[in-house]
N, C-alpha and C positions, 0 to 999 in steps of 0.2 A: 586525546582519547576519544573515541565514539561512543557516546552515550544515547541510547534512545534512537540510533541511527540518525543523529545529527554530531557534526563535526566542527571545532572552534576554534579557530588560528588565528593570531595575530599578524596580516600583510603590509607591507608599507603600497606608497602610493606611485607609479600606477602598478594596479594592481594585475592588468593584464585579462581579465575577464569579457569576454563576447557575452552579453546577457540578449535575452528575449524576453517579451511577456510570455507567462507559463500558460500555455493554450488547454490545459488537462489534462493532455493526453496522459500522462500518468496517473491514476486517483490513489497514489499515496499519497502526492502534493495537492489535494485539492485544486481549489483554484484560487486564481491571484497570486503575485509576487512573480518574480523572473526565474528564469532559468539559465544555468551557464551552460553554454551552446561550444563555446571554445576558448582555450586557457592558448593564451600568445607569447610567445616567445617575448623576453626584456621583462617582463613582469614580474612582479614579486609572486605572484601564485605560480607560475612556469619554474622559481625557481624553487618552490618547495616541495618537500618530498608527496605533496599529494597533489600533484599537476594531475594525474589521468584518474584520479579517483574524482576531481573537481566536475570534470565534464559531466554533464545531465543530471547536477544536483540542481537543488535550489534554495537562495539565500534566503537563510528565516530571520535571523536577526543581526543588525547593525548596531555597534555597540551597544549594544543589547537591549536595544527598540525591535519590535517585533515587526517585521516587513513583508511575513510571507503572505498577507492577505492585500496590499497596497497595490498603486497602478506601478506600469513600469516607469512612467516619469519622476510616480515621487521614492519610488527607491532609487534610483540616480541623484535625487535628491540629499537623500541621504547618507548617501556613499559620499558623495560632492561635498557635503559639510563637515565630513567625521574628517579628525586631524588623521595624521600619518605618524606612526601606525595606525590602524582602523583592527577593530577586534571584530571577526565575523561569523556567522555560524550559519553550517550549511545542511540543508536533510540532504543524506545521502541517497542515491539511490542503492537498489537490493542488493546488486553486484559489486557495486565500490564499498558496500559495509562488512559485504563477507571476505570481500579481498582484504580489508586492512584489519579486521577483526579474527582470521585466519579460521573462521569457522565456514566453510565451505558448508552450499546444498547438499545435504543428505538424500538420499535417493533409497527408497522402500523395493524391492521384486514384486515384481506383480503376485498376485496371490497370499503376500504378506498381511496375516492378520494385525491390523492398527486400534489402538482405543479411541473412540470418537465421545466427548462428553458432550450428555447432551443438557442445553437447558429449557425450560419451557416456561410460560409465565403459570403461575398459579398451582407451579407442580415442581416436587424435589428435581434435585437433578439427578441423571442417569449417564449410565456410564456404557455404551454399546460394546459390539463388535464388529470392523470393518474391514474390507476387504482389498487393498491394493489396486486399483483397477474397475473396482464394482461402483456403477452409479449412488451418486451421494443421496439422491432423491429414493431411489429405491427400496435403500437400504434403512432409511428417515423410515418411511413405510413399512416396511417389513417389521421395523422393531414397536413399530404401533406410537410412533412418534406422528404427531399431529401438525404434518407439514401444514394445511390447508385448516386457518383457522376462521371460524366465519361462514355463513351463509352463503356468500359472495363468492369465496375465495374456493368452499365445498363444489358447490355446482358450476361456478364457471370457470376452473381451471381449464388447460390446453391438455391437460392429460401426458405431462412432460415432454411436451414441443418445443421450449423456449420460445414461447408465444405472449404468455400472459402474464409474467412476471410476478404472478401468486405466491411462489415457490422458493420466492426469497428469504433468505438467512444470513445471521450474520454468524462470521466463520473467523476465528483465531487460530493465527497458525505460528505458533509459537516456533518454530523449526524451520519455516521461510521452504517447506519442501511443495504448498501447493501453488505458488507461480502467483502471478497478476491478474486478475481476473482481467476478460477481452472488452474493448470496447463497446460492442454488442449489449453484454454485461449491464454496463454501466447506464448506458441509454434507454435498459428496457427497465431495470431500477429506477433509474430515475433520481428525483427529489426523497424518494422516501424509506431509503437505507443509509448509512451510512460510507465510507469507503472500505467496508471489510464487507458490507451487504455481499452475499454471492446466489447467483441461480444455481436451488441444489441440483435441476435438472438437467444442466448442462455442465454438471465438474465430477468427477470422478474422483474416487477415492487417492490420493497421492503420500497418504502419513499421517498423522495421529493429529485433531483438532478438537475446539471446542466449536459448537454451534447451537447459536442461542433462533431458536424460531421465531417470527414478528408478527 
């Protein structure tokens, strides 16, 4: 079963796994731990029913030592010590979770009015109106949502260029309908969001979230 979009099979040895260090490219896996890159024919993972959902996940726990944060030499380590069977659990990625969990991406029409809940530090929460298509920054503004908090943040914004990285929020998307945020994204964020941070200026409305402002 996938819980949490992570997945837990029991493989014997060898297990048939191509791993890499997990370079980030993804920011749902953070960083650290490997990534399986290619499931090999003879292997116990090739032969079970979740060979192509394995590809571009990455291994979080070995018998249920947590490894998604380790180098890749000492999860080989690990893998190397555990007896056969080895009990392993993988984060899936977006696509391998909805494919075995049979909930496919929902997809909104443009123009589709969406609920956007909003949260704000030091204020109830609010529940907007969004629009399919309509900048997510915009629309933060329009409803009198206080993207830009701060002195700093007021005057020296880029005035929605995806410049300044002021405009960040963190965004829940329970429905998996607004995509991965882009590398871009992540590097103009930085250290100081988490991996749900999103530039509201650069993502359009895609279906119904929460966003909590920083």
């Amino acid at each position: 079963n996938v819980i949490d979009g992570k997945l837990s099979i029991s493989l014997g040895k060898p297990l048939g796994l191509i791993l890499e260090e997990n370079d980030g490219s993804n920011p749902a896996f953070g960083s650290g731990g490997v990534i399986v890159t290619q499931v090999n024919e003879g292997g116990s993972a090739f032969d079970s029913q979740y060979a192509s959902q394995l590809i571009q996940s990455k291994i979080y726990t070995v018998m249920g030592k947590d490894v998604s944060a380790l180098s890749f030499d000492e999860v080989m380590d690990e893998i190397i010590g555990a007896p056969s069977p080895l009990d392993v659990e993988f984060a899936l990625s977006a696509s391998a979770v909805a494919e075995l969990t049979g909930k496919g991406v929902k997809s909104y029409e443009d123009g589709a009015k969406v609920s956007i809940t909003v949260q704000q530090p030091d204020k109830p929460d609010i529940v907007i109106d969004g629009r399919v298509g309509d900048n997510l920054r915009k629309t933060l503004l329009a409803n009198d949502v206080e993207v830009y908090r701060g002195l700093k943040k007021k005057l020296g914004n880029c005035g929605g260029g995806g410049q300044c990285g002021f405009c960040a929020v963190e965004l829940t998307d329970e429905e998996g309908v607004w995509g991965e945020r882009s590398d871009y994204e992540a590097k103009k964020i930085g250290k100081n969001g988490s991996e749900n941070a999103r530039l509201a200026c650069l993502n359009d409305i895609t279906g119904p979230a929460t966003v909590r402002t920083l």
